[in-house]
C-alpha positions in Angstrom: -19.7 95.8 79.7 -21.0 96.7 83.0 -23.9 94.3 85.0 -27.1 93.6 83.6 -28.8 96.3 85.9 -26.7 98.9 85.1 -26.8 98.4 81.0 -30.9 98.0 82.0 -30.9 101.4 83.6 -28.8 102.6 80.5 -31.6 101.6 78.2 -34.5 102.7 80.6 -33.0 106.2 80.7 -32.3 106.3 76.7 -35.7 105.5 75.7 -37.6 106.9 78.4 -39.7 103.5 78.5 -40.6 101.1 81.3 -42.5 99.1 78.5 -41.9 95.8 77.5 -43.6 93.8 74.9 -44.2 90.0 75.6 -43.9 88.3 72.3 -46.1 85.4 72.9 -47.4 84.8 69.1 -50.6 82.4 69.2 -50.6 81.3 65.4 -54.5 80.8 66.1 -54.8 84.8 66.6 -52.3 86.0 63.9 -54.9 88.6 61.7 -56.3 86.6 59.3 -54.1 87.7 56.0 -51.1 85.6 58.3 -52.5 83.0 59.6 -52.0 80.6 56.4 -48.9 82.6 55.4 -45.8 79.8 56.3 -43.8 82.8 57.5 -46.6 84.6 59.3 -45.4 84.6 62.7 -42.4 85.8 61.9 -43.8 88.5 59.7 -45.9 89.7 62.3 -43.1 89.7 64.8 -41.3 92.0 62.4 -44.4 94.3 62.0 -44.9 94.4 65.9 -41.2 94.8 66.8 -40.7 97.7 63.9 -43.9 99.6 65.3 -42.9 99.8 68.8 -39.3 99.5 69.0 -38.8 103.4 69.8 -41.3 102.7 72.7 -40.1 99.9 74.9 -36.7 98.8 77.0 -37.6 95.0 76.6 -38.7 92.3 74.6 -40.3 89.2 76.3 -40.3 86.5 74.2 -42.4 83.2 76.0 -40.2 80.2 74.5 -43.7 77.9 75.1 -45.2 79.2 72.0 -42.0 78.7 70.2 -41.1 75.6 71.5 -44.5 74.2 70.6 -43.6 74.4 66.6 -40.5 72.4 66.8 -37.6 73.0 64.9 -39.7 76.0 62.9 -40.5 77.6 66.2 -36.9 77.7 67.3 -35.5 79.3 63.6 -38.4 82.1 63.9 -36.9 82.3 67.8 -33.8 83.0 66.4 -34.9 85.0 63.3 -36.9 87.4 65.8 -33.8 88.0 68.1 -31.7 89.3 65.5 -34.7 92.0 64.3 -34.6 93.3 67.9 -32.2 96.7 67.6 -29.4 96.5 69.6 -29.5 97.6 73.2 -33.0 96.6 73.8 -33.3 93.9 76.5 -34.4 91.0 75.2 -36.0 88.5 78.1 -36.3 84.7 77.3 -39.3 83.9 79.4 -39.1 80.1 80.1 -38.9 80.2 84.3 -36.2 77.8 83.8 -35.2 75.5 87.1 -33.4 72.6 88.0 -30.9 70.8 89.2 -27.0 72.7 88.8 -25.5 70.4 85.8 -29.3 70.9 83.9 -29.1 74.3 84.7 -25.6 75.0 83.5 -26.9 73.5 80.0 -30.0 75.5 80.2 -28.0 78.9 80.4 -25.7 77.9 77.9 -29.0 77.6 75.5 -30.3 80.9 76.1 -27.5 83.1 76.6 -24.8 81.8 74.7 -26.4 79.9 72.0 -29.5 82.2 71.2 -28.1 84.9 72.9 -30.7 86.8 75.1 -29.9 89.3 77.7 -31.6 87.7 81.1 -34.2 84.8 81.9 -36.9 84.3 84.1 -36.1 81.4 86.7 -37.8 79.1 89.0 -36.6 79.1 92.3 -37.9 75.9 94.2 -34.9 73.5 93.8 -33.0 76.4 95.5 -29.9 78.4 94.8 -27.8 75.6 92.9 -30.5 75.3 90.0 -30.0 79.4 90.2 -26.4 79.9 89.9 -25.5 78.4 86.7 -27.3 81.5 85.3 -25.9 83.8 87.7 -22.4 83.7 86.9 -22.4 86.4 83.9 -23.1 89.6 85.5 -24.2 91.5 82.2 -26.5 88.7 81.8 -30.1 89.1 84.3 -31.6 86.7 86.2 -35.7 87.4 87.1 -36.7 85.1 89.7 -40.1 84.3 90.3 -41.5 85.7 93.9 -44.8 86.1 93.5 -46.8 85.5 90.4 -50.2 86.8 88.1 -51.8 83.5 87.9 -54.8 82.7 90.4 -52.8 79.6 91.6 -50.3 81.7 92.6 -51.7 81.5 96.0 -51.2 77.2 96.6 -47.8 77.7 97.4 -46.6 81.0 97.1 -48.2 82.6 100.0 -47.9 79.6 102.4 -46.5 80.9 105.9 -43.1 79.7 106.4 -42.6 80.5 110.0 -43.9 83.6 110.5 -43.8 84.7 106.7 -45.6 83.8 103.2 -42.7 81.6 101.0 -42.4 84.7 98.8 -41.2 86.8 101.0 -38.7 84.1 102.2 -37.9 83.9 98.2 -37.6 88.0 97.3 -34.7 88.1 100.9 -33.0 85.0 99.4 -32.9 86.8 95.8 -31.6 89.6 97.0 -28.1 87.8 98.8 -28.0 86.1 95.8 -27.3 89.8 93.5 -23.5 89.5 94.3 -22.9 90.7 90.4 -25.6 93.3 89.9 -27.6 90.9 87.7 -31.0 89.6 89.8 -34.3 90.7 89.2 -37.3 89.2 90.6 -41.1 88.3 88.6 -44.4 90.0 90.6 -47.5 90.1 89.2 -49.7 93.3 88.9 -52.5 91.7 90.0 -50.6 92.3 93.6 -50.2 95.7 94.3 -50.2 95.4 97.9 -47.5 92.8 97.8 -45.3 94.7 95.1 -44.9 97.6 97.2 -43.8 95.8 100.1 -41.6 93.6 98.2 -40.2 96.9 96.4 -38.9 97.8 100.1 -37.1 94.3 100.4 -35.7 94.8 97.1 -34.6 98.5 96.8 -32.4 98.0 93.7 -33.1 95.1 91.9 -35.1 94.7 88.8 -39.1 93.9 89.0 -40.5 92.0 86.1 -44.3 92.7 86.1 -46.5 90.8 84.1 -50.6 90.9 83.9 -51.3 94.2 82.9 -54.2 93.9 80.6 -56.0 90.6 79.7 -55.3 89.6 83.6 -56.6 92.7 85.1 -53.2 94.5 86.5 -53.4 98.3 87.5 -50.5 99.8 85.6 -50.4 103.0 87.7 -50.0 101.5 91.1 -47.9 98.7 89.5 -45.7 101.8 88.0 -46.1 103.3 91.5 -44.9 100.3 93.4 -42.9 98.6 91.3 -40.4 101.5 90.3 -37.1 102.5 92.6 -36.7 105.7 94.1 -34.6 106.9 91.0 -37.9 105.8 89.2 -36.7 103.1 87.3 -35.8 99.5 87.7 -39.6 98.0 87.2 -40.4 96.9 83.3 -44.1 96.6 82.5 -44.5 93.9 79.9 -48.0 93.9 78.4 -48.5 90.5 75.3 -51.9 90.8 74.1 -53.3 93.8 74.2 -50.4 95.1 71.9 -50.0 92.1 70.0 -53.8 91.6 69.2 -55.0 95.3 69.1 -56.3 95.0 66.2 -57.3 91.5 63.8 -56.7 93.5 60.2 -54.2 94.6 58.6 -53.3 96.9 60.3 -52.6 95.4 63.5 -48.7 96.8 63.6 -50.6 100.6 63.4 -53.2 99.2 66.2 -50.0 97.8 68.3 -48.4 100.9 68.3 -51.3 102.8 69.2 -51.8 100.4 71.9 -47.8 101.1 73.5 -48.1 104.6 73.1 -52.0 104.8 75.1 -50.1 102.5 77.6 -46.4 104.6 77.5 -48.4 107.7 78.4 -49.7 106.2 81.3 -46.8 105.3 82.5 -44.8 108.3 82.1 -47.6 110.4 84.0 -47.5 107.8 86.7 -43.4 108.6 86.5 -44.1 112.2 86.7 -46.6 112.3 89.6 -44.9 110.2 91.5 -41.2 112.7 90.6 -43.3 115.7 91.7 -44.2 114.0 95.0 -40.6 112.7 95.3 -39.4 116.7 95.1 -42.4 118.3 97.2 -40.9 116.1 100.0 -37.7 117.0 99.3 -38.5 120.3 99.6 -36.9 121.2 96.4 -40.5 122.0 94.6 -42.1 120.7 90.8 -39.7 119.8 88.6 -41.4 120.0 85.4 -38.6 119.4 83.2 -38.4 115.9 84.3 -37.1 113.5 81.8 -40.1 111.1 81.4 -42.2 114.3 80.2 -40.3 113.5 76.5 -43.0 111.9 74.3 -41.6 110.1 71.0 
């Protein structure tokens, strides 16, 4: 089965894609035609993941906006994993965290009862609220290190000794990747600090979110973010994919919308490969892999 960085490498390399979709359905914004329709969200989760399922390694579903429906949200939860084509990563976004028995039943949740691929996971109550989820190594484990929200900054870049507490977090996450399964969450809207935790964290996964509606550059984010095999960072972008377009043809809009964003990303992946070879002396490689378009 291999470990959950080596099957995300698999799928990065087979679609060519660093892209990942955040599913975080806002009934309120559904175009108009769903928004009274009783199986709208789902629908439109079906349209969005049909338009763009070619174009992206991941799937980012936030559980908040299911978990705010009740027992409905969850059955659309599940209902949406299984339209999700096999292979694709499928992220349960709920930066889960607490104590180890809690934990334990908190993994058991997500990976073995609705059966996602990884989680994002909060890191404050320290490694025993961690390594219930740890303990598959097929299944990833994003920790948050440093994220998009302005608050970010209240805690997360408090000196501890003679460091900020994220950097303390992104060394601690990477002695904790015993099985080839951790990945850590930084927000575009710190380039600077991606590229220097990129250089703590040669080989493990980056989850960046806050491209779009919260300003994120995707080409330095691309830039900083990826490995030196270029790969390893996943871009997720919600609402500027999900929302592109209010009518009914919002599925057309959001695949517009992944393929503007894909392009940039794969000439980021290409610059940055012809750099990689002019320093390496071996010249432009214009046959490079992330040139394929779908």
């Amino acid at each position: 089965m291999g470990t959950f960085i080596e099957k995300l490498r698999s799928v990065q390399q087979k679609t060519h894609s660093l892209l990942c979709i955040g599913l975080d359905v806002d009934p309120q914004k559904l175009p108009h035609h769903l928004q009274k329709h009783t199986g709208g969200i789902l629908e439109f989760n079906r349209a969005i993941i049909e338009a763009t399922s070619d174009l992206v390694c991941a799937y980012k579903p936030n559980l908040a906006f299911y978990e705010a429906l009740g027992e409905r949200g969850w059955l659309i939860l599940r209902k949406t994993l299984k339209l999700i084509p096999w292979g694709t990563i499928t992220i349960a976004d709920g930066k889960r965290g607490d104590i180890g028995n809690t934990a334990e039943q908190y993994a058991r949740a997500l990976f073995d009862g609705l059966g996602f691929d990884a989680v994002t996971v909060n890191p404050y109550m320290g490694y025993d609220s961690i390594e219930p989820f740890l303990r598959m190594p097929e299944k990833g484990v994003f920790v948050l290190a440093l994220t998009s929200n302005p608050g970010s900054r209240d805690f997360q870049r408090l000196k501890v000794g003679t460091m900020p507490l994220y950097i303390k977090v992104v060394r601690k996450a990477v002695t904790w990747n015993t099985r080839g399964n951790v990945g850590l969450v930084v927000g575009a809207t710190h380039p600077k600090e991606l590229r220097k935790i990129r250089t703590l964290a040669k080989e493990l996964p980056i989850l960046i979110p806050g491209i779009g509606a919260q300003g994120g550059d995707l080409e330095r984010s691309v830039c900083y973010g990826c490995t030196d095999a270029n790969d390893l960072a996943i871009v997720n972008v919600s609402r500027s994919i999900l929302y592109a377009s209010q009518g009914k043809d919002f599925a057309e809009a959001a695949r517009r919308e992944a393929l503007n964003l894909l392009a940039i990303i794969r000439k980021t992946q290409e610059t940055m490969e012809r750099k990689s070879n002019d320093r390496s002396g071996r010249g432009i490689h214009y046959g490079s892999k992330y040139s394929k378009h779908p």
